[in-house]
FIROKOL-770467 format. One line per field, with one value per residue (C-alpha): x, y, z; residue in three letters. Coordinates in pm, whole numbers, plus 50000, padded with zeros to 5 digits. Example, Ala and Ser with C-alpha at 12.3 -4.5 7.8 and 13.67 -1.06 7.14 Angstrom:
BEGIN
u <- (51230;51367)
v <- (49550;49894)
w <- (50780;50714)
code <- (ala;ser)
REM end
This chain:
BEGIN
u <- (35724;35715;35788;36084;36188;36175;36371;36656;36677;36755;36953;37170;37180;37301;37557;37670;37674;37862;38118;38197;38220;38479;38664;38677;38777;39065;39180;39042;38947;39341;39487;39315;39387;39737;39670;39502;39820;40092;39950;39902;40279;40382;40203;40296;40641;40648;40526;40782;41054;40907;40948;41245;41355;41289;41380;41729;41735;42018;41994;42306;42568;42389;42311;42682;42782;42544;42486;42853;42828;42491;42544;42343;42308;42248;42143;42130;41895;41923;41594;41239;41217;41179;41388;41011;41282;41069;41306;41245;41281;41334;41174;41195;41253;41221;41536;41727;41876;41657;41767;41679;41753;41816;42027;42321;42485;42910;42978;43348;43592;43765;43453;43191;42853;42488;42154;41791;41868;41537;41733;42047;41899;41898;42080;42324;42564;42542;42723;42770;42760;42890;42808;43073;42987;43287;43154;43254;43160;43008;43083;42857;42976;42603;42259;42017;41671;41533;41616;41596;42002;42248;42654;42837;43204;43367;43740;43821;43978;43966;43560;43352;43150;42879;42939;42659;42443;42215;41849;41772;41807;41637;41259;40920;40901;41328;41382;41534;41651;41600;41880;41884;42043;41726;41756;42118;42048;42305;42207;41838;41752;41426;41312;41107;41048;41015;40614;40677;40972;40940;40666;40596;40424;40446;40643;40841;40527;40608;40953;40935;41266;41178;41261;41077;41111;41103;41137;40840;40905;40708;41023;40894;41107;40997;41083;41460;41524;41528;41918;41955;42006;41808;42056;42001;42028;42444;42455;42476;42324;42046;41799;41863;41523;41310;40971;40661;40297;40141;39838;39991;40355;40424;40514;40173;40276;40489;40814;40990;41354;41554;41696;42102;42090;42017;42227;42541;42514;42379;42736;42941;42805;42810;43223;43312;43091;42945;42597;42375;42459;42048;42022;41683;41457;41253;40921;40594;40495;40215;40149;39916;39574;39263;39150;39501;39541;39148;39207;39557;39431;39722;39742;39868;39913;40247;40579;40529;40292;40475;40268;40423;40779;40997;41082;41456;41468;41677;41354;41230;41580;41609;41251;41003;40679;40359;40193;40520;40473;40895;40916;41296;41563;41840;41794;41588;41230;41059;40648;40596;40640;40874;41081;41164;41264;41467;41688;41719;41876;42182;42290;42439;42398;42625;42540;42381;42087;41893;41466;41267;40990;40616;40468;40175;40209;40502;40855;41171;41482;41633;41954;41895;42181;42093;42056;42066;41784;41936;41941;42325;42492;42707;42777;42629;42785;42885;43081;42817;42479;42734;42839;42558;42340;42073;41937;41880;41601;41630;41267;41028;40861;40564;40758;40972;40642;40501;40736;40903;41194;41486;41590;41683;41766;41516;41594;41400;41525;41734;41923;42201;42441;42521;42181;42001;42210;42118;41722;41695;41378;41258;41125;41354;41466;41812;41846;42188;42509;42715;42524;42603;42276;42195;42021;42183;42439;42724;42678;42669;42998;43132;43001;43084;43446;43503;43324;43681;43534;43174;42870;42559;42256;41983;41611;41288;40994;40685;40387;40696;40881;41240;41483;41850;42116;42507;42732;43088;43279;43482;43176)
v <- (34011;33802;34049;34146;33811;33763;34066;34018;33665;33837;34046;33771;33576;33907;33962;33586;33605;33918;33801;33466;33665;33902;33566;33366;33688;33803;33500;33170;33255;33398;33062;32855;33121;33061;32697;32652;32916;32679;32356;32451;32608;32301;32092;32281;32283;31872;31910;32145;31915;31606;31735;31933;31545;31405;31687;31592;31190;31199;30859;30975;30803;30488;30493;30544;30254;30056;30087;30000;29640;29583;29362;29286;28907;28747;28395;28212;27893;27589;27449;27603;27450;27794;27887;28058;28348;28677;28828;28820;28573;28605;28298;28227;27887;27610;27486;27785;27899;28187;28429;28564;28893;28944;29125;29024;29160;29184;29082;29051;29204;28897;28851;28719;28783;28669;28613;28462;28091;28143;28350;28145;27822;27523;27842;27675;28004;28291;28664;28930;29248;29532;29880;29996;29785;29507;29202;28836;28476;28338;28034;27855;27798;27651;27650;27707;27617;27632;28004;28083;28216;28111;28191;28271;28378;28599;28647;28949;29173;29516;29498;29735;29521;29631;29523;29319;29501;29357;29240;29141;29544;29726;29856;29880;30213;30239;30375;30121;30157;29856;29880;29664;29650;29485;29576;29620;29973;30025;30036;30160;30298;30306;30402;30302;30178;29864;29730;29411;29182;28800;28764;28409;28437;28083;28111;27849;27611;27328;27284;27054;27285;27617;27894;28222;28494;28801;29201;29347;29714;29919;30035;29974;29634;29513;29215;29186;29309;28936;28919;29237;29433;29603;29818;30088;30444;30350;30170;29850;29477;29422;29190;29021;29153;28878;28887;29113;29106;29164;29040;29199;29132;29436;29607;29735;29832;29523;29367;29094;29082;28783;28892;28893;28751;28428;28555;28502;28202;28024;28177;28078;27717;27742;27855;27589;27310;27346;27313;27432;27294;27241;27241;27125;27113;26800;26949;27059;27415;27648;27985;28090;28265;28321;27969;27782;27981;27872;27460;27415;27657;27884;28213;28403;28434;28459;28205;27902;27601;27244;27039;26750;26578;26380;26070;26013;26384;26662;26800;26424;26391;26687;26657;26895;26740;26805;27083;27303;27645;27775;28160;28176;28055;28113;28488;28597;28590;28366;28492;28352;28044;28199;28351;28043;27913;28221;28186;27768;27823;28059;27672;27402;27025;26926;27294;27356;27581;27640;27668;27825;27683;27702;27377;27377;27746;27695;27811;27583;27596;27313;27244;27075;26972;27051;26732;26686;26581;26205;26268;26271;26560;26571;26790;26626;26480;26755;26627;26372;26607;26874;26690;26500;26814;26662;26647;26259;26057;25698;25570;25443;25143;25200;25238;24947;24768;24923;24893;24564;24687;24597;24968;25286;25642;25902;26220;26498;26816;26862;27172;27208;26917;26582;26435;26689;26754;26391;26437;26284;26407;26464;26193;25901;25649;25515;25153;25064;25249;25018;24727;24799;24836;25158;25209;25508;25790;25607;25340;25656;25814;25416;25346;25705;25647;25292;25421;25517;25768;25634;25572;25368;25463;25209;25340;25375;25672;25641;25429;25194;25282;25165;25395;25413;25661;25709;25985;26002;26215;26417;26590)
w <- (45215;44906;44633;44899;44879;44536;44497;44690;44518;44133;44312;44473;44136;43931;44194;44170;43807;43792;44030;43832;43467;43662;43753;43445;43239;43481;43593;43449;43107;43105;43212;42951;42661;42781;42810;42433;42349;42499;42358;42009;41962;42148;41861;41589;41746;41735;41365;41280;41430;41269;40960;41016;41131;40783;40584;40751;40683;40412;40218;39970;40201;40227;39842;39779;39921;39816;39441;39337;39495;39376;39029;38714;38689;38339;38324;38026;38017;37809;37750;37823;38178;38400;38695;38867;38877;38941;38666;38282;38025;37677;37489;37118;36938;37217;37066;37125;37438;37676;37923;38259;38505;38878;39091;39345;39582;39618;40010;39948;39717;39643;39413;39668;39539;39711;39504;39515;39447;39191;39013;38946;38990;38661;38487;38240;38212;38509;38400;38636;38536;38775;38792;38607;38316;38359;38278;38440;38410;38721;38927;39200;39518;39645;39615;39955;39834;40129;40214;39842;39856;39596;39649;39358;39310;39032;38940;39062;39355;39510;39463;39679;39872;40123;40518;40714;40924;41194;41120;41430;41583;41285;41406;41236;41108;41040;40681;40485;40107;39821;39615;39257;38895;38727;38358;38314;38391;38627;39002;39123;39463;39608;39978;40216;40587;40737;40747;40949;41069;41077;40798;40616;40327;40253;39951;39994;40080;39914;40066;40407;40594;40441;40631;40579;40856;40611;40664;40492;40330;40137;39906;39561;39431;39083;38906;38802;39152;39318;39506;39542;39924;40085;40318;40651;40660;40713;40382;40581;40443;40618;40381;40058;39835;39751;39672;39658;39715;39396;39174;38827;38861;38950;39245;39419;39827;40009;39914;40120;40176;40343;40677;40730;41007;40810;40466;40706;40811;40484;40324;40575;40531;40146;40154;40402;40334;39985;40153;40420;40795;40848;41270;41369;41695;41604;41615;41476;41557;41573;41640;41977;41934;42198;42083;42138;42456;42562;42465;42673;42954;42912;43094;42808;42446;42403;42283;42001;42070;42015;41825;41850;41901;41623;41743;41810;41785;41950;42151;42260;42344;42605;42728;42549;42515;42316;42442;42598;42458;42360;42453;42424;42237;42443;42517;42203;42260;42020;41948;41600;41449;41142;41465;41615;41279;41216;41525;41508;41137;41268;41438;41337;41420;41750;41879;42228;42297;42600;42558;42747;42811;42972;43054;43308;43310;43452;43348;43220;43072;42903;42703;42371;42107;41781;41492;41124;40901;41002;41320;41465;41556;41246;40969;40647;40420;40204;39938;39818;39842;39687;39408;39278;39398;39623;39951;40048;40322;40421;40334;40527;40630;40401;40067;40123;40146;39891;39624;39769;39815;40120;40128;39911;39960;39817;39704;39840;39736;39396;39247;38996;39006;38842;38935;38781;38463;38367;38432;38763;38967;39307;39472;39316;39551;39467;39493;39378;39263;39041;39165;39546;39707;39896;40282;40398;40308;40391;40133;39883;39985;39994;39653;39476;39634;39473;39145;38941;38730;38568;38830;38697;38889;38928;39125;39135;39113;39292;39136;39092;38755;38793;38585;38492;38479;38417;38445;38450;38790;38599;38388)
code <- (unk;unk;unk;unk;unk;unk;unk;unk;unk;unk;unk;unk;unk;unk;unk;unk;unk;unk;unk;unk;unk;unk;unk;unk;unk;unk;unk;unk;unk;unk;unk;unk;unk;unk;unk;unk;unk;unk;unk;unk;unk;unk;unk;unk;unk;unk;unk;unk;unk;unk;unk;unk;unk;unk;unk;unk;unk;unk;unk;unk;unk;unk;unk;unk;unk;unk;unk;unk;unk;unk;unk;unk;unk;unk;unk;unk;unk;unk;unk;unk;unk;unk;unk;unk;unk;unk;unk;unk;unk;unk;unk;unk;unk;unk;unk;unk;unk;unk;unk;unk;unk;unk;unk;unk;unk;unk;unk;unk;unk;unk;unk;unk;unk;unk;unk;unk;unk;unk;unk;unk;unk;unk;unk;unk;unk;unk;unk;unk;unk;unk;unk;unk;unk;unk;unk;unk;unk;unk;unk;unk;unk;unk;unk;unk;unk;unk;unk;unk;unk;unk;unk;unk;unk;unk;unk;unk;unk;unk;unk;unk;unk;unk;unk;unk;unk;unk;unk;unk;unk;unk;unk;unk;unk;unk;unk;unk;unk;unk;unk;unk;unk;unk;unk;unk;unk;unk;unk;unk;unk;unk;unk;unk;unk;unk;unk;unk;unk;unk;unk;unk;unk;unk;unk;unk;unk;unk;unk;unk;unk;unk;unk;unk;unk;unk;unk;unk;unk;unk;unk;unk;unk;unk;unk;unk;unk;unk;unk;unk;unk;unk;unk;unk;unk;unk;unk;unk;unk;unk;unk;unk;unk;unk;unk;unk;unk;unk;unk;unk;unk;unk;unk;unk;unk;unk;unk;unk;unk;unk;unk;unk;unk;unk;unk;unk;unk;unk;unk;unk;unk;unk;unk;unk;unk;unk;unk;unk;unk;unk;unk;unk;unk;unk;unk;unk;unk;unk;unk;unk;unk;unk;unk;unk;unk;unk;unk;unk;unk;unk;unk;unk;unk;unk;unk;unk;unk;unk;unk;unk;unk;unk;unk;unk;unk;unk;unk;unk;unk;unk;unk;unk;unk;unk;unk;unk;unk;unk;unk;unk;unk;unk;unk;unk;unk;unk;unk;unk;unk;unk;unk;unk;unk;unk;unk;unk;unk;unk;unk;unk;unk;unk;unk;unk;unk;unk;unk;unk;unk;unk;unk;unk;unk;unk;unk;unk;unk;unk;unk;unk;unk;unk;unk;unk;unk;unk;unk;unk;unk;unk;unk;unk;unk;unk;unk;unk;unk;unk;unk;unk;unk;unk;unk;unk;unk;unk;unk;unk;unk;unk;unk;unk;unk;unk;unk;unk;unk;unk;unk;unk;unk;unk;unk;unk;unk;unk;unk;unk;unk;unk;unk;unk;unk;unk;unk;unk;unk;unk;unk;unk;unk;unk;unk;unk;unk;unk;unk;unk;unk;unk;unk;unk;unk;unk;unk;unk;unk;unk;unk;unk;unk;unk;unk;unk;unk;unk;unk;unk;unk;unk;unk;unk;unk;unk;unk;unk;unk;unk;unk;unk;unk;unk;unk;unk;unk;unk;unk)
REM end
């Protein structure tokens, strides 16, 4: 009975066996052959299309219109001070004059033409030089230090010019091109995609109002390519080329361009003002992480952390406190610090915005009116900073103690004008302006206006040096 047993066991198993090799051969072994079959034409399909997809990206439209209002900019320098321009300089005999390179960009055909401000800037004769070789003498409309963008005008007409595109819709990953005129070369293209939107790199770290909200590409831009655009596949503006990430000087993966998103509205300011309209929250921000997140008990990372609130500011104003993460400004959705600054620079004072807000984990919206650096609602006073070529704080309580002093107005940012030309420097606090004593802005535009022609400066630097300076209006 056993060896019976055991028999009809193996035979069991070898019929079991036999009947699932007849199965997988004639029916499942078919349907994954056909399976493995169908998925690896359906990959190599996608890989065929892919590159069938790039092989058909034609960059020689956008090229086209770009490299014919992309200009060669010659600056010629009158002393050995540099302009920290990324571009070249030529130095001999300190007593001679030195040059420098960059690029620019025509945005108008009336002779419009956008650059780096570090490549124009303390320049004491600017030349464009187009693509065709015509040559013209420059004239500056404004300086931006604080977005790094100079406007400059040329007498001409019938220009090509390139249109504004829209920063705010290109993607990571879009294929961008870096177009620039760096050694008088005529025009150079280079491609590449976009790495990152909304990057600071803290370049302009020193600066209190920077703004720095960059497209990162990895189109190779080398010095002498500062101002120049970096346009979309349509040959539209979308980034003014700026900086790279380099050890050597050279370019080694990452450049940085200046969005147009912000190029617009700093040349709009610049042709009706003469200077930057400056619209600001009143506000020190951060950016969230786990640890933020973790501290405040918030149930997400996500949205800008307030810091803290200026006094008398447009946020304590409207009701934001210390601690209120932003996640919207109106209906753009703020996650990075550089964002939020991005989107509060297209304003100017006296305009209305609505913030979103989380406070408590809970969501608010609230309508804030933008202020000046002064904090009022007004347009600054353009003329003045424009003319004399400086930015201007009341001081505080501390330096009028300090240097014993009933008021003053110091100067806190300083490009090419009057102020400069005569070897003013940041940080002097003007006292008097032909012996009328100066608190506030006001008493500038008052004193300048009663000055007939010749305006004696009288201040003070810190550690308490008191200085003197003249200069005549019509210089």
């Amino acid at each position: 009975m056993k060896i019976k047993h055991i028999v009809s066991t193996i035979l069991i198993a070898v019929i079991a066996s036999t009947l699932s090799i007849y199965i997988y051969h004639n029916y499942l072994g078919n349907q994954l052959i056909h399976q493995n079959k169908t998925t690896t034409e359906d990959n190599f399909s996608k890989v065929v299309n892919n590159i069938t997809a790039l092989k058909n990206i034609d960059f020689t439209l956008a090229a086209n219109k770009a490299i014919h209002a992309v200009v060669h900019i010659k600056t010629t320098y009158s002393n050995q001070q540099s302009n920290g321009s990324y571009g070249f300089f030529f130095r001999g005999n300190p007593a001679m004059p030195y040059e420098g390179s960059g690029s620019g960009v025509i945005i108008s055909s009336d002779g419009y033409i956008v650059t780096n401000n570090h490549v124009v800037e303390q320049s004491s004769k600017i030349e464009i030089v187009l693509n065709d070789k015509r040559s013209f003498k420059a004239k500056v409309i404004g300086y931006d230090p604080n977005t790094d963008l100079a406007l400059l005008k040329i007498d001409a007409e019938k220009l090509v010019s390139i249109p504004f595109g829209n920063s705010d819709i290109i993607k990571v990953g879009e294929w961008v091109l870096a177009v620039g005129n760096p050694f008088n070369l005529t025009s150079t293209v280079t491609a590449g995609i976009v790495s990152a939107k909304a990057r600071n790199i803290n370049l302009s770290r020193h600066s209190q109002y920077a703004i720095e909200s960059f497209i990162q590409t990895d189109a190779a831009v080398n010095p002498g390519n500062s101002g120049g655009a970096l346009v979309n596949t349509n040959g539209e503006l979308v980034g003014i080329n700026t900086a790279i990430a380099t050890k050597t000087g050279s370019y080694s993966g990452y450049s940085f361009a200046i969005p147009v998103s912000i190029v617009q509205k700093v040349v709009a300011d610049l042709k009706e003002y003469g200077v930057v309209q400056r619209a600001l929250l009143g506000i020190t921000i951060n950016d969230i992480n786990a640890e933020t997140a973790e501290e405040y008990d918030l149930d997400k990372i996500e949205g800008v952390f307030v810091g803290g609130t200026l006094e008398g500011g447009a946020a304590e104003k409207s009701g934001i406190k210390r601690g209120d993460v932003i996640l919207k400004i109106n209906n753009k959705l703020i996650n990075k610090t550089s964002e939020l600054q991005e989107q509060v620079s297209m304003f100017r004072p006296g305009d209305k915005i609505i913030v979103t807000l989380k406070r408590d984990n809970k969501i608010r919206k609230i309508e804030l009116i933008l202020q000046n650096r002064r904090g009022t609602t007004n347009t600054v006073a353009v003329h003045i900073e424009s003319l004399l070529g400086a930015h201007f704080e009341e001081i505080s309580q501390n330096e009028k103690d300090n240097y014993q002093i009933e008021g003053g107005l110091k100067i806190v940012e300083l490009y090419p004008g009057k102020l400069k030309k005569k070897g003013v420097r940041k940080g002097f606090i003007i006292l008097n302006i032909n012996n009328m004593p100066i608190l506030n802005i006001t008493d500038i535009e008052n004193a300048i206006k009663k000055a007939n022609g010749a305006v004696y400066l009288k201040g003070i630097y810190p550690g308490g040096i008191v200085e003197y300076y003249a200069f005549g209006l019509e210089e």
